[in-house]
C-alpha positions in Angstrom: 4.4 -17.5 16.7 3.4 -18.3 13.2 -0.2 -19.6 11.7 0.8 -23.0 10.6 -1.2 -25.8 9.1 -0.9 -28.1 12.4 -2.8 -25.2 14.6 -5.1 -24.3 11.9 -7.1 -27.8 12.3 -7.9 -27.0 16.2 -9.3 -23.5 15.4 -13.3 -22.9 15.0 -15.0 -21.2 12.4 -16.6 -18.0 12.4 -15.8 -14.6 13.8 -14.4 -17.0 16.8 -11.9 -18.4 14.8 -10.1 -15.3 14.1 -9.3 -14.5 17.8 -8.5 -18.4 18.2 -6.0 -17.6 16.3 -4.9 -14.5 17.9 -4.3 -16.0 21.4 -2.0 -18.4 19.9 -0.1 -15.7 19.3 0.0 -14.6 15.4 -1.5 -11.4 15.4 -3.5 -8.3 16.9 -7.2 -8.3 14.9 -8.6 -4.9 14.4 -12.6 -4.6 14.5 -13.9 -6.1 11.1 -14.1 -3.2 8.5 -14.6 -4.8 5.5 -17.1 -7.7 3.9 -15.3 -11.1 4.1 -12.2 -11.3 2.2 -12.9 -8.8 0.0 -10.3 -6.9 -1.5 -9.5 -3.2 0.0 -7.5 -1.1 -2.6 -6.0 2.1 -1.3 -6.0 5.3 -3.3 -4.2 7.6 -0.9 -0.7 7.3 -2.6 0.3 9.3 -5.8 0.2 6.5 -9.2 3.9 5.0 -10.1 4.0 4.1 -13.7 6.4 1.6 -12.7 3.9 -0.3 -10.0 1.1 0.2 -12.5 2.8 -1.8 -15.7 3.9 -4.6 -12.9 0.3 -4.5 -10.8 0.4 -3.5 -7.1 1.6 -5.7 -4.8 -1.2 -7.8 -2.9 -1.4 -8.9 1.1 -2.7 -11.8 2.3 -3.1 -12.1 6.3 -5.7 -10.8 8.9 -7.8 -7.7 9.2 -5.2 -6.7 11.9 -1.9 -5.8 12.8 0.0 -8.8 13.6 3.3 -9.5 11.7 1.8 -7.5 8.2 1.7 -4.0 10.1 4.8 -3.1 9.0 5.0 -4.6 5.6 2.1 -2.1 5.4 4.1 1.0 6.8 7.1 0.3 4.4 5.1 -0.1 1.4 2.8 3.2 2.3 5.9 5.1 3.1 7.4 4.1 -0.3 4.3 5.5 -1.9 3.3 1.8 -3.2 -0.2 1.1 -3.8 -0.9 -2.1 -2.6 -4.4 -4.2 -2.6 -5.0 -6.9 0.8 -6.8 -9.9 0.9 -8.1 -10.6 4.6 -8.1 -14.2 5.7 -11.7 -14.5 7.4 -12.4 -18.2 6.8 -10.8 -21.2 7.3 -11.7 -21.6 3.3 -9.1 -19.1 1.9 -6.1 -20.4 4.5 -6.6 -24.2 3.2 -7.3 -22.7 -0.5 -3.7 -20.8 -0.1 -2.2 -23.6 1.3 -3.4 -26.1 -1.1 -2.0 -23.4 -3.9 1.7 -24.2 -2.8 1.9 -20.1 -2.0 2.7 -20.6 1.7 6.0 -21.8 1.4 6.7 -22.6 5.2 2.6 -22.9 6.0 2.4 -19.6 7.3 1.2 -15.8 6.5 2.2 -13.5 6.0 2.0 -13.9 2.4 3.0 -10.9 -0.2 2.4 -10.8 -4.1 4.9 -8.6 -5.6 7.1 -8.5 -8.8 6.0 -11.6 -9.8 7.0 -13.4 -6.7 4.8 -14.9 -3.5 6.9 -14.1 -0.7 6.7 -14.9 2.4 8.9 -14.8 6.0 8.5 -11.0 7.2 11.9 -10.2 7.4 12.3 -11.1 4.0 9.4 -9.0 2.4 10.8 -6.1 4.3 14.2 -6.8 3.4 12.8 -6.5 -0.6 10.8 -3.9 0.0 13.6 -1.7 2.0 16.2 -2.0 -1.0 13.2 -1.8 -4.5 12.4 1.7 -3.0 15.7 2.5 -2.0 15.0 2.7 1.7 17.8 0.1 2.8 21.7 2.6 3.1 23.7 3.0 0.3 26.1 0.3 1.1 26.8 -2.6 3.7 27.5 -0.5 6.4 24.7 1.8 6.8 22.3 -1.5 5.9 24.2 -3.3 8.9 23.5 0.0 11.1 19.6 -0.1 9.6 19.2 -3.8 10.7 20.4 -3.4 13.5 18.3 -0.7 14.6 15.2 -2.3 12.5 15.7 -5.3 15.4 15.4 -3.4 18.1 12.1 -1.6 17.5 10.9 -5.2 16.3 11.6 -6.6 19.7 9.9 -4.2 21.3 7.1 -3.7 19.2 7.2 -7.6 19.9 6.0 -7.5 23.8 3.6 -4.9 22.9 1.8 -7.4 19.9 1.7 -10.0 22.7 -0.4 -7.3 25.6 -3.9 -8.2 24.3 -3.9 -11.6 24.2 -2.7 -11.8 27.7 -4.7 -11.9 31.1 -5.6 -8.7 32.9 -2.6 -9.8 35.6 -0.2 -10.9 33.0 -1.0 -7.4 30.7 -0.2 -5.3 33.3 2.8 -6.7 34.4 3.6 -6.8 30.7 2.9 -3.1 30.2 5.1 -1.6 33.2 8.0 -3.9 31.5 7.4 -2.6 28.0 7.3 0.7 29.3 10.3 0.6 31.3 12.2 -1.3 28.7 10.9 1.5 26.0 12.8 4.3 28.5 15.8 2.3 29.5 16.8 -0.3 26.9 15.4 1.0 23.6 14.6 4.9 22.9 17.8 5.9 24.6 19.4 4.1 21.7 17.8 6.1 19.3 17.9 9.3 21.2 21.3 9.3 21.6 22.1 8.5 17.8 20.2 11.5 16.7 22.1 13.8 19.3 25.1 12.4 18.6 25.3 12.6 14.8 22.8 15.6 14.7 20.9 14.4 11.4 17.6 14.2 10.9 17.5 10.3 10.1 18.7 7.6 12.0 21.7 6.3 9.3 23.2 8.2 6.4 21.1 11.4 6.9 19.1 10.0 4.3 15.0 8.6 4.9 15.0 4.8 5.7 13.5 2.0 6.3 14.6 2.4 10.2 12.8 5.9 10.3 9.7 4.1 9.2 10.1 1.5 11.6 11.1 3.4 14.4 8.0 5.7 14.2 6.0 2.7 14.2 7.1 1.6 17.5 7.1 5.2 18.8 3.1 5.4 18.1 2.7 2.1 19.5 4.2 2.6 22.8 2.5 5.9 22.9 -0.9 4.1 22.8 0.5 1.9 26.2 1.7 5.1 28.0 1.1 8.8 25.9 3.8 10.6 27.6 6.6 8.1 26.9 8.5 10.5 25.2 8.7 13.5 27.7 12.6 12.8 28.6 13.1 12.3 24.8 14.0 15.5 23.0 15.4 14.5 20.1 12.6 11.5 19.4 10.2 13.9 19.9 11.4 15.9 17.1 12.0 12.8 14.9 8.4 12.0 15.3 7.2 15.5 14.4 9.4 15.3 10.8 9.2 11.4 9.6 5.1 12.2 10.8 4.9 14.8 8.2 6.8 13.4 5.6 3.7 13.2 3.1 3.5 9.5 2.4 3.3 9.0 5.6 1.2 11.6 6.7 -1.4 10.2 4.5 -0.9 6.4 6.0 -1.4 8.1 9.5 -5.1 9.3 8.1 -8.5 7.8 9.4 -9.2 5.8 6.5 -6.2 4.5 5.5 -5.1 0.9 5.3 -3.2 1.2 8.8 -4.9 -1.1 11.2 -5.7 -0.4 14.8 -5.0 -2.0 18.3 -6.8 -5.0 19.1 -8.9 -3.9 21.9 -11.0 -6.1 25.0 -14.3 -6.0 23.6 -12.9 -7.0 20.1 -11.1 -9.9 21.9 -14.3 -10.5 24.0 -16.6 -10.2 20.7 -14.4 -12.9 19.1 -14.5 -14.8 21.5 -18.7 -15.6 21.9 
């Protein structure tokens, strides 16, 4: 579910607000690690002259994974610099809203190339085909979207596990995990054995690389060994893991964002 203006008027302030909003479903909230909206630039990445003349791009959403996560991955894995904007108070929401930025009444919101975007799909959509991440031509971007959409669904259910009673969660986590071995990474297994490449379409880096790691690491924090009957994803993590970009993103320190846990539900929630 989306933040729209219609919930935001039933949420409290203060640190409770935030996980108000995360049990109606927009996002996973990391522990706060930053002063109240305050911006967070990263300096990991190597400078572009090209995003320096146009500014770096700017997020707007929650200290937390939620829908932005992988707006984040896809920019860091481009090598973008990008600045964030955490929405901490009811103030900045209303203040965006008021602005005419959120086109829909929703975040995520993304500042780049002169344009506020918003929709996730959308922002990843730009972002995939600026940086060239996005196939070299309709067929390889049909083959990318469609294996974009399966790691979204999946990384989907596991968005939804802390938000969710103890009984509900763990029912939850034996389906993600059986739907991760039977439904989803046999998918992707078998494309790597089958065309032998070391990317998923085009033997070329893409934006399904990126995202499919992402949902790799995430599964692995619901069940570490999820990978042992997977050969060829275990390989695939090893090389798009090492790739530099992203070998910097995967850092302590970095602008990646962690599970949402209990006690910062539980915190939140006081």
């Amino acid at each position: 579910m989306q933040i729209t203006a219609a919930l935001l008027a039933a949420v409290p302030l203060g640190t409770a607000w935030r996980a108000g909003w995360a049990r109606l479903g927009s996002a996973q909230f990391s522990s706060p690690q930053a002063g109240g909206g305050r911006h967070f630039v990263s300096s990991r990445c190597g400078n572009r002259k090209s995003e320096v003349m146009a500014g770096k791009p700017k997020l707007y959403y929650f200290d937390g994974r939620g829908k932005m996560e992988s707006i984040r991955w896809l920019l860091a894995a481009a090598g973008v610099e990008f600045e964030e904007e955490f929405l901490e108070t009811r103030e900045q929401y209303e203040k965006l809203l008021q602005s005419g930025s959120l086109l829909f009444q929703q975040v995520p919101l993304v500042e780049i190339d002169g344009m506020k975007m918003v929709q996730t799909r959308a922002i990843l959509n730009y972002i995939a085909a600026k940086y060239n991440l996005y196939g070299k031509d309709l067929k390889e971007r049909a083959l990318i979207d469609m294996y974009v959409e399966g790691t979204t669904d999946l990384m989907g259910l596991i968005m939804q596990l802390p938000l969710q009673s103890a009984e509900m969660r763990e029912k939850n986590l034996a389906l993600i995990i059986e739907r991760a071995k039977t439904r989803y990474f046999p998918v992707y297994e078998k494309a790597l054995k089958d065309h032998g490449h070391d990317y998923l379409v085009g033997n070329k880096f893409s934006w399904a690389d990126i995202h499919l790691l992402e949902a790799i690491l995430m599964v692995e924090e619901c069940k570490p060994d999820i990978l042992s009957a997977f050969p060829q994803l275990q390989a695939f993590k090893g090389r798009i893991s090492n790739i530099p970009t992203i070998k910097k993103f995967l850092q302590p320190g970095s602008q990646r964002k962690p599970p949402a846990d209990d006690k910062y539900i539980a915190n939140d929630s006081d």
